[in-house]
Backbone as CSV, one residue per row, in Angstrom:
resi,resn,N_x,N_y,N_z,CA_x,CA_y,CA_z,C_x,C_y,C_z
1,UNK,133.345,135.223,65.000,132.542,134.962,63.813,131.918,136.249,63.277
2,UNK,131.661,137.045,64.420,130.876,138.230,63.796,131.979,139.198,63.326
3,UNK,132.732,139.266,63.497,134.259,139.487,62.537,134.105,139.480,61.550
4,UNK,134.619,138.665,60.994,134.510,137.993,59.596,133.434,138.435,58.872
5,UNK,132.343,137.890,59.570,130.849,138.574,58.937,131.078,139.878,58.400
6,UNK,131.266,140.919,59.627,131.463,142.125,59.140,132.586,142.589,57.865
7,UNK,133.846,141.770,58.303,134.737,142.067,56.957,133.909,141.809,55.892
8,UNK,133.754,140.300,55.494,133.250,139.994,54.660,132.383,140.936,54.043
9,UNK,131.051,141.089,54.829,129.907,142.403,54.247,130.366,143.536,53.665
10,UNK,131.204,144.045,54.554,131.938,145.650,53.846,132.713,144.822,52.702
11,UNK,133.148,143.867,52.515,133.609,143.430,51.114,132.513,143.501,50.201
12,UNK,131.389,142.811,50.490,130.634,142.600,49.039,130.224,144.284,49.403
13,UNK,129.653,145.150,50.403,128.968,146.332,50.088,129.841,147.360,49.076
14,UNK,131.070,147.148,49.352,132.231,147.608,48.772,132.229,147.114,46.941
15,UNK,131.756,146.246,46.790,131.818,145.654,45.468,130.705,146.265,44.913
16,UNK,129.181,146.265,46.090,127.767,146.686,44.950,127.885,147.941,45.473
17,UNK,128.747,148.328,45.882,128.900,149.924,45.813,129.776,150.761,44.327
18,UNK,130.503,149.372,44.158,131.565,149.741,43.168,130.383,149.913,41.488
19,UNK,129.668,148.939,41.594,129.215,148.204,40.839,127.896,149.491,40.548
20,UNK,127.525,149.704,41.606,126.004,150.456,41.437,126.520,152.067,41.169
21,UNK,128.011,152.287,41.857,128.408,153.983,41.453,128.748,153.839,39.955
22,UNK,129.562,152.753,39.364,130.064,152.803,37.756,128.969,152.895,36.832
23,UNK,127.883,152.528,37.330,126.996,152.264,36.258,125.830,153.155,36.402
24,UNK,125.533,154.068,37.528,124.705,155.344,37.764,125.479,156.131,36.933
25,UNK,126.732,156.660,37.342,127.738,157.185,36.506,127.774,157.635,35.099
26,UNK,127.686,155.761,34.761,128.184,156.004,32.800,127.068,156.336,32.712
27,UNK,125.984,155.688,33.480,124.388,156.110,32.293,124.055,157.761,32.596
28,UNK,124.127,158.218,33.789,124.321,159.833,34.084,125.456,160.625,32.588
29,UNK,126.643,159.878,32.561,127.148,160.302,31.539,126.910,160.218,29.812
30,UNK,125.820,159.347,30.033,124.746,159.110,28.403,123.419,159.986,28.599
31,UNK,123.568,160.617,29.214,122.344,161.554,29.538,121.309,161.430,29.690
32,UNK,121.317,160.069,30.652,120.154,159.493,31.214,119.572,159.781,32.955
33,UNK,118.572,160.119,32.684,117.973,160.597,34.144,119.053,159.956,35.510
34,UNK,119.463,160.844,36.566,120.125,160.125,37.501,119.139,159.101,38.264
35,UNK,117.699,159.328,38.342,117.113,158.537,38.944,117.099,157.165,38.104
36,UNK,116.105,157.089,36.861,116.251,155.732,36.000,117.632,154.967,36.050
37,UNK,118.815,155.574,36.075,120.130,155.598,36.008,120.272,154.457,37.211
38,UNK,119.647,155.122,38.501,120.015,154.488,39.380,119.130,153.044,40.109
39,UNK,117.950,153.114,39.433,117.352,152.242,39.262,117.643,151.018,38.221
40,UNK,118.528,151.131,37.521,118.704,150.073,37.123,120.636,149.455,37.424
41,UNK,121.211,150.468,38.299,122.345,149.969,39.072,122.094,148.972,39.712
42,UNK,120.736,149.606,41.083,120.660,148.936,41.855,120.392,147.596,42.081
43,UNK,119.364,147.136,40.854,119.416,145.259,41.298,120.750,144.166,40.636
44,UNK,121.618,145.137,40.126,122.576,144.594,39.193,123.798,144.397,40.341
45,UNK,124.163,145.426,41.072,124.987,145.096,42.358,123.932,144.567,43.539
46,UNK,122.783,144.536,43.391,122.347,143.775,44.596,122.431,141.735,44.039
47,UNK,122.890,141.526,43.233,123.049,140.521,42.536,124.119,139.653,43.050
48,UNK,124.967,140.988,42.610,126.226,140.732,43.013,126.475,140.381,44.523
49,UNK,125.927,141.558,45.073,126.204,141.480,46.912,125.480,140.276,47.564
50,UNK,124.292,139.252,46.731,123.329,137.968,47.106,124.717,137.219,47.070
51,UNK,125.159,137.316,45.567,126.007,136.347,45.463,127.159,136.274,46.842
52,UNK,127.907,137.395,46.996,129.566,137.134,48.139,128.842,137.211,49.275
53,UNK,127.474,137.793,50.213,126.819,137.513,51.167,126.395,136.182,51.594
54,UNK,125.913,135.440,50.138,124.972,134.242,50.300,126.772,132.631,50.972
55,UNK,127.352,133.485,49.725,128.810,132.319,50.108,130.577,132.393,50.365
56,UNK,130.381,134.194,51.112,131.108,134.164,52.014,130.993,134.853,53.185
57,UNK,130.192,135.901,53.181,129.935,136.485,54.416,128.583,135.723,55.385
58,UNK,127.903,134.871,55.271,127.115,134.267,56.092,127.175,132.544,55.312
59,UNK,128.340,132.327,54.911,128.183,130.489,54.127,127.360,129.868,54.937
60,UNK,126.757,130.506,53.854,125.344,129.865,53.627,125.376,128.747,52.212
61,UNK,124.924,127.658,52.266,124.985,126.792,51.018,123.362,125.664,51.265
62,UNK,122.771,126.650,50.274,121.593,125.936,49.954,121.642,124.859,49.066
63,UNK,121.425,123.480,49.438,121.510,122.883,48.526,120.299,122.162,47.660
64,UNK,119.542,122.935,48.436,117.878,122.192,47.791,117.888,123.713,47.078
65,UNK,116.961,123.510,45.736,116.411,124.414,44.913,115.534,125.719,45.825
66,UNK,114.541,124.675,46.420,113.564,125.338,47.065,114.160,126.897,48.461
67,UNK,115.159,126.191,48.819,115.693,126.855,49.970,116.405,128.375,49.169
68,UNK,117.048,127.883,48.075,117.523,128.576,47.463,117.055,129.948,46.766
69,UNK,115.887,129.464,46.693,114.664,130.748,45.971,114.221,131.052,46.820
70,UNK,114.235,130.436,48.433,113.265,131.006,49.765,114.933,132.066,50.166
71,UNK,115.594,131.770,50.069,116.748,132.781,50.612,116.654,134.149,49.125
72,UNK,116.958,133.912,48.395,116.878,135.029,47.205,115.923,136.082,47.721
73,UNK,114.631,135.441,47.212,113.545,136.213,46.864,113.210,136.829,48.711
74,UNK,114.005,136.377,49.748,114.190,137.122,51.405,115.494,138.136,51.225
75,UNK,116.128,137.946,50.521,117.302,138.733,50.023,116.746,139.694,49.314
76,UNK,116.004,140.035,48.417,115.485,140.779,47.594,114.627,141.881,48.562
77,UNK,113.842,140.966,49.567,112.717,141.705,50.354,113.591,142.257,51.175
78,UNK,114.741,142.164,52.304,115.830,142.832,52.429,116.365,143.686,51.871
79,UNK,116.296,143.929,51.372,117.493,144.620,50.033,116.280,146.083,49.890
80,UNK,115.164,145.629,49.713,114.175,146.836,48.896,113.969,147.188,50.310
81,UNK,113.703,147.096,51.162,113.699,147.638,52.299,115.027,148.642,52.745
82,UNK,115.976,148.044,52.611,117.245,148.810,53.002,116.956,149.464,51.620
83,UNK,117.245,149.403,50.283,116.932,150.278,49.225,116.160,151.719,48.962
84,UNK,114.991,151.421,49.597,114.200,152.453,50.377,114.910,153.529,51.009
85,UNK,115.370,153.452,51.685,115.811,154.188,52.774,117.445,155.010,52.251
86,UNK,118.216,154.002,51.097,119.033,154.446,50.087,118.532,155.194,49.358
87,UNK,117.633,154.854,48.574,116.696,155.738,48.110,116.763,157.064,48.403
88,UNK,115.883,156.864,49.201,115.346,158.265,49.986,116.205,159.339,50.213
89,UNK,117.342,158.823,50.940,118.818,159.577,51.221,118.881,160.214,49.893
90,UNK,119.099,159.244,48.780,120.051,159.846,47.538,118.950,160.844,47.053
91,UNK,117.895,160.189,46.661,117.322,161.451,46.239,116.780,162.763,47.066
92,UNK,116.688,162.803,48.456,117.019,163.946,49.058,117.702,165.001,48.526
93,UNK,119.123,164.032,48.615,120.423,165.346,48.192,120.219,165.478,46.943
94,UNK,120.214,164.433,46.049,120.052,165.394,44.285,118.925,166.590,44.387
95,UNK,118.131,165.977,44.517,116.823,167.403,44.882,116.580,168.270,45.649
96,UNK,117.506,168.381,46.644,117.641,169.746,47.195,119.020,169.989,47.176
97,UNK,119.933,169.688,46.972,121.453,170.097,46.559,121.987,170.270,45.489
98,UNK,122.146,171.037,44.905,123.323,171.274,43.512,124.261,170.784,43.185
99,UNK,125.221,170.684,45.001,126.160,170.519,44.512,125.972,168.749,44.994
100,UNK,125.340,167.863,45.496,125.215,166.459,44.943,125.011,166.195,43.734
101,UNK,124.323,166.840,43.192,123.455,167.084,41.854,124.659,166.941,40.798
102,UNK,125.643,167.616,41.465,126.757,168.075,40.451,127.766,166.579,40.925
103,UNK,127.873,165.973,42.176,128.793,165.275,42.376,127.702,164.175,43.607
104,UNK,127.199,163.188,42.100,125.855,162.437,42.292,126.583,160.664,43.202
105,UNK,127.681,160.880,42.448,128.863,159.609,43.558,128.981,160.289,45.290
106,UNK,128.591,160.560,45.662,128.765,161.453,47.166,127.280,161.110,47.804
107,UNK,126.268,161.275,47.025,124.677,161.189,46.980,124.887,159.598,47.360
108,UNK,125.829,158.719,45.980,125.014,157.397,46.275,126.375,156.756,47.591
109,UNK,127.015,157.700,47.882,128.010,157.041,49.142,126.877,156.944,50.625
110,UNK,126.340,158.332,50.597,125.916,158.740,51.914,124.433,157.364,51.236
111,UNK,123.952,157.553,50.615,122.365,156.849,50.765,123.100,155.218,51.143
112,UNK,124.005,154.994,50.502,124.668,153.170,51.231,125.062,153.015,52.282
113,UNK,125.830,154.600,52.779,126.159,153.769,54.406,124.667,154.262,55.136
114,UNK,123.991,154.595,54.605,122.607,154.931,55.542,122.221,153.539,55.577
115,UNK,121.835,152.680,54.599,121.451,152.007,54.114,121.915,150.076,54.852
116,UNK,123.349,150.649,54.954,124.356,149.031,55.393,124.038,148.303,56.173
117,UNK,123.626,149.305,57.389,122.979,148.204,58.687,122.302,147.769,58.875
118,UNK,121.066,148.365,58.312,120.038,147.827,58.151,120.235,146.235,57.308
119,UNK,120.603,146.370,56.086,121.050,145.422,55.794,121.856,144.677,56.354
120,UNK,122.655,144.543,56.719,123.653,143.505,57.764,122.252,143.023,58.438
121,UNK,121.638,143.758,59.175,120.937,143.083,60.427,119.576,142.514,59.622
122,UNK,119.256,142.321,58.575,118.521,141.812,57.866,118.875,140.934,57.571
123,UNK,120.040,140.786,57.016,120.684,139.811,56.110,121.121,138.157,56.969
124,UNK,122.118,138.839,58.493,122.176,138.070,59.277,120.935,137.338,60.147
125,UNK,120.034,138.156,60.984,118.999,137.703,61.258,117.913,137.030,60.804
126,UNK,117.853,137.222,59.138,116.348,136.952,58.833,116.941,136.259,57.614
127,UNK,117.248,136.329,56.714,117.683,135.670,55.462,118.360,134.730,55.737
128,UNK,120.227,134.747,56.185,120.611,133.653,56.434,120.704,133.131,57.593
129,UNK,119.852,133.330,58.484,119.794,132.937,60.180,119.708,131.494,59.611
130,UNK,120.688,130.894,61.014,120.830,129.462,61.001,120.035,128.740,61.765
């Protein structure tokens, strides 16, 4: 089971990775701050990653409303926690490196896999624990 889990996860991290580098990216390429840039990637693939986490990597199926907003809004508190620490990574290297600075997709690789396990072990333990 914890198989699967794991495929699954590197699937969706793989997706809000896809999701959060395209869109740091274009807005970096509209000449918008890499930080603002990346602040507004991030809850747009963490959206995404609630969604294939919540119903395939831990099927999970809330079917009361209530449960549903108690898993989210624990997903969210997850997420900014591991985010943090993404964070931190990425902007490390833009601000003391050039050459991240210059090649800001490398910045947001290393701050996600810093970032993954924490999440996994959040995600499994505390959000969708059965």
């Amino acid at each position: 089971m914890i198989k699967r889990q794991l495929v699954w996860f590197v699937i969706a991290g793989g997706i809000g990775f896809s999701i959060d580098t395209i869109i740091t990216l274009s807005l970096i390429e509209f000449d918008l701050n890499p930080f603002l840039s990346r602040a507004i990637a991030i809850p747009i693939a963490m959206m995404a990653t609630f969604y294939i986490n919540k119903n395939y990597t831990f099927k999970r199926s809330a079917k009361k409303l209530k449960r549903l907003r108690q898993e989210a809004f624990e997903y969210v508190v997850a997420n900014l926690i591991s985010q943090a620490t993404n964070w931190i990574v990425y902007s490390l290297l833009i601000i003391n490196s050039a050459f991240f600075l210059s090649w800001p997709v490398l910045a947001v690789a290393i701050g996600s896999l810093c970032a993954m396990f924490l999440t996994f072990t959040l995600s499994k333990f505390w959000v969708f624990k059965r």
